[in-house]
C-alpha positions in Angstrom: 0.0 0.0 0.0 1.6 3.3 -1.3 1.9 6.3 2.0 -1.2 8.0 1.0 -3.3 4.9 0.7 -1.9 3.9 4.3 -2.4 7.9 5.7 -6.4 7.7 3.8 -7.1 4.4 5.3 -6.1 5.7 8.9 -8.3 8.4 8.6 -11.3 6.6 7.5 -10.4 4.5 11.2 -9.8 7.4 12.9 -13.4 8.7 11.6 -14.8 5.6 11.8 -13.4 5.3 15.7 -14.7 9.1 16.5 -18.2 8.3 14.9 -19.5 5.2 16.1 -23.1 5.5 15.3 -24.5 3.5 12.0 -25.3 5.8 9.1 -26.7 3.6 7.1 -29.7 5.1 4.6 -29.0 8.4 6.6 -26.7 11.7 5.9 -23.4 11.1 7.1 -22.6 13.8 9.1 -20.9 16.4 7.3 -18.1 16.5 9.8 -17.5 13.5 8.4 -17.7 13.8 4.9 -15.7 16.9 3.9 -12.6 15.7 5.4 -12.9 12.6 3.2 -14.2 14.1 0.1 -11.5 16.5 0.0 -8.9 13.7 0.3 -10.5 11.7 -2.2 -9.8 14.4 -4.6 -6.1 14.6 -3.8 -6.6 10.8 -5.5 -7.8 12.4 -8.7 -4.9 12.5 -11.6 -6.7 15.0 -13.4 -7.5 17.8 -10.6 -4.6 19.9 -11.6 -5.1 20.0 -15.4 -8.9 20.7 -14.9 -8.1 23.4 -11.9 -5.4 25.3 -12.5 -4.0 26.9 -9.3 -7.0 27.0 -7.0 -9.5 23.8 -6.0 -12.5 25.5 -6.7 -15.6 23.5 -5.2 -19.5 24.4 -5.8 -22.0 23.8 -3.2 -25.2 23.0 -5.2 -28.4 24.0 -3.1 -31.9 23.2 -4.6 -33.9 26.2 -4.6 -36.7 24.8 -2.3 -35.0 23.4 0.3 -34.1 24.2 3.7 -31.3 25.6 5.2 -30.1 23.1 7.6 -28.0 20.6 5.4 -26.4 23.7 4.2 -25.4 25.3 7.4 -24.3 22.4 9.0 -22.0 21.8 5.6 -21.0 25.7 6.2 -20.3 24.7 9.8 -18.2 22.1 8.7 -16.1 23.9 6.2 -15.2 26.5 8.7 -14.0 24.2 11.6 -11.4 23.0 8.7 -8.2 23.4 10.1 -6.4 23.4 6.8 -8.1 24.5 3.4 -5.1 23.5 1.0 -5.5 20.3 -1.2 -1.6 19.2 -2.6 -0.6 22.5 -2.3 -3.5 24.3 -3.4 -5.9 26.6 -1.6 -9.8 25.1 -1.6 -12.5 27.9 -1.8 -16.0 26.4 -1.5 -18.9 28.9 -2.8 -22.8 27.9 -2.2 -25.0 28.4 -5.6 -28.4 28.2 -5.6 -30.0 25.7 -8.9 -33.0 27.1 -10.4 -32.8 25.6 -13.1 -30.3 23.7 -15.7 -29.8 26.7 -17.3 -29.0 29.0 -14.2 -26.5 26.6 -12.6 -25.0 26.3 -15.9 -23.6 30.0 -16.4 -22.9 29.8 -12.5 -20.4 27.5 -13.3 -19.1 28.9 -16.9 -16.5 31.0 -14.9 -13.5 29.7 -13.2 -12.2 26.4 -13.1 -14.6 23.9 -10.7 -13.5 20.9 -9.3 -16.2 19.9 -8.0 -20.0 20.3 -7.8 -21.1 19.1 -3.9 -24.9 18.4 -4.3 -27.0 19.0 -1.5 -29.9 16.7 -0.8 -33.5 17.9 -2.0 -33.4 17.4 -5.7 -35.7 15.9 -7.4 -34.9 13.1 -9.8 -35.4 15.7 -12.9 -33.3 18.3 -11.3 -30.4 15.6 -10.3 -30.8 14.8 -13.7 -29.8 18.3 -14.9 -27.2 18.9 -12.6 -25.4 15.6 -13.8 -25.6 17.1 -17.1 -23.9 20.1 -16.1 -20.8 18.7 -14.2 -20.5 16.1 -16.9 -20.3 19.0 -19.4 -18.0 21.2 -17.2 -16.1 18.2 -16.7 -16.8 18.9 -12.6 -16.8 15.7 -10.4 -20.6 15.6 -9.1 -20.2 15.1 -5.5 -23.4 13.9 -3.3 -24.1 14.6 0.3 -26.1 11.5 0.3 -24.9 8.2 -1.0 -28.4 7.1 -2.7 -27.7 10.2 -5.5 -25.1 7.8 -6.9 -27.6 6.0 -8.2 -28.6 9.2 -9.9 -25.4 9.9 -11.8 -23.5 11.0 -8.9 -20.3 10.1 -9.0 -18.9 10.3 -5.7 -20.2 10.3 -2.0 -19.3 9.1 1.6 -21.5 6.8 2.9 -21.4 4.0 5.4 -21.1 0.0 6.1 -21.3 -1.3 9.3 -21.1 2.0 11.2 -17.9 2.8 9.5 -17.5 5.9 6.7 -17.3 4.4 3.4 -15.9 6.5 0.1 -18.5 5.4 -3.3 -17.2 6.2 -6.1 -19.9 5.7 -9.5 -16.9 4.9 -11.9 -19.2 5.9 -15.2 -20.1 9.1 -13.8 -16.6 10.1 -12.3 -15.3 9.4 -15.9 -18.1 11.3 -17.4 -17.2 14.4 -15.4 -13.5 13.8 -16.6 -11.9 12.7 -13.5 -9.7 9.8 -13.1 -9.5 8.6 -9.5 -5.9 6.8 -8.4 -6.1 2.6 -8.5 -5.3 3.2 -4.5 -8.4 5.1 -4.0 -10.5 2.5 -6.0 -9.4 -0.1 -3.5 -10.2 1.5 -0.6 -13.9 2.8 -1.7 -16.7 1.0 -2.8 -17.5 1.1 -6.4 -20.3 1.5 -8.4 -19.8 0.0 -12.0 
């Protein structure tokens, strides 16, 4: 197992150790997830050639939901204690989806890395938003695993209590990333 692999598998223990509850068919606390999303990018080969200089990630927000998810993401973005990604700073910036259209020239300017999709989409909706990332080439990242199902292409779930990295291997290739062979082993994936 290359260093990486070893340093993301001890901190899917360590987060599995500090949060013992089962999350299974629930939202894995986002405490959780953004530490684990974030590394899972440094696994990507193709972040730097589709980002540039800055990791640039999108927080997609349905128009009609409520605020909680959202906050409590917020919440956990500020208690980050480092917002660099191999070398690079991460800026995270909430967008509201109105419709395909809207999020669309949202994210014609600047170079996204990702696209982290809140819940409260409906299956039409999801359906745009796939279509977008796929044609910004932006890894579509869900807050809830069941959107990889969707065309989501990455999430944090959970087996057995334990946080659990899904990767949707058509849909992460259809937003142009290429996630590392060490990553792959470690996650679950979704052919």
């Amino acid at each position: 197992m290359t260093r990486p692999a070893l340093r993301l598998a001890s901190i899917l223990s360590a987060v599995a150790l500090a949060t013992a509850p089962s999350f299974a068919g629930a939202l894995v606390p986002f405490a959780v997830q953004v530490p684990l999303m974030l590394k899972a990018l440094t696994y990507d080969r193709t972040l730097k050639a589709r980002v540039g200089d800055q990791v640039r990630i999108a927080v997609i927000v349905p128009p009609k939901a409520g605020r909680d998810a959202t906050e409590e993401l917020l919440a956990s973005i500020s208690a980050l204690p480092d917002r660099t990604l191999n070398g690079m700073p991460v800026v995270f910036k909430e967008i509201v989806a109105t419709d395909e259209a809207a999020l669309d020239l949202a994210l014609r300017s600047g170079r996204w890395a990702a696209a982290y999709v809140m819940p409260g989409f409906k299956a039409d909706e999801m359906a745009q938003v796939k279509h977008v990332c796929a044609s910004r080439q932006i890894l579509a990242v869900a807050a809830l695993v069941d959107d990889l199902d969707r065309g989501m292409a990455l999430a944090v779930g959970a087996q057995g209590g334990k946080p659990q990295i899904v990767v949707n291997l058509a849909s992460t290739k259809a937003c142009g990333s290429e996630f590392d062979l060490a990553l792959l082993r470690l996650a679950r994936v979704i052919q």
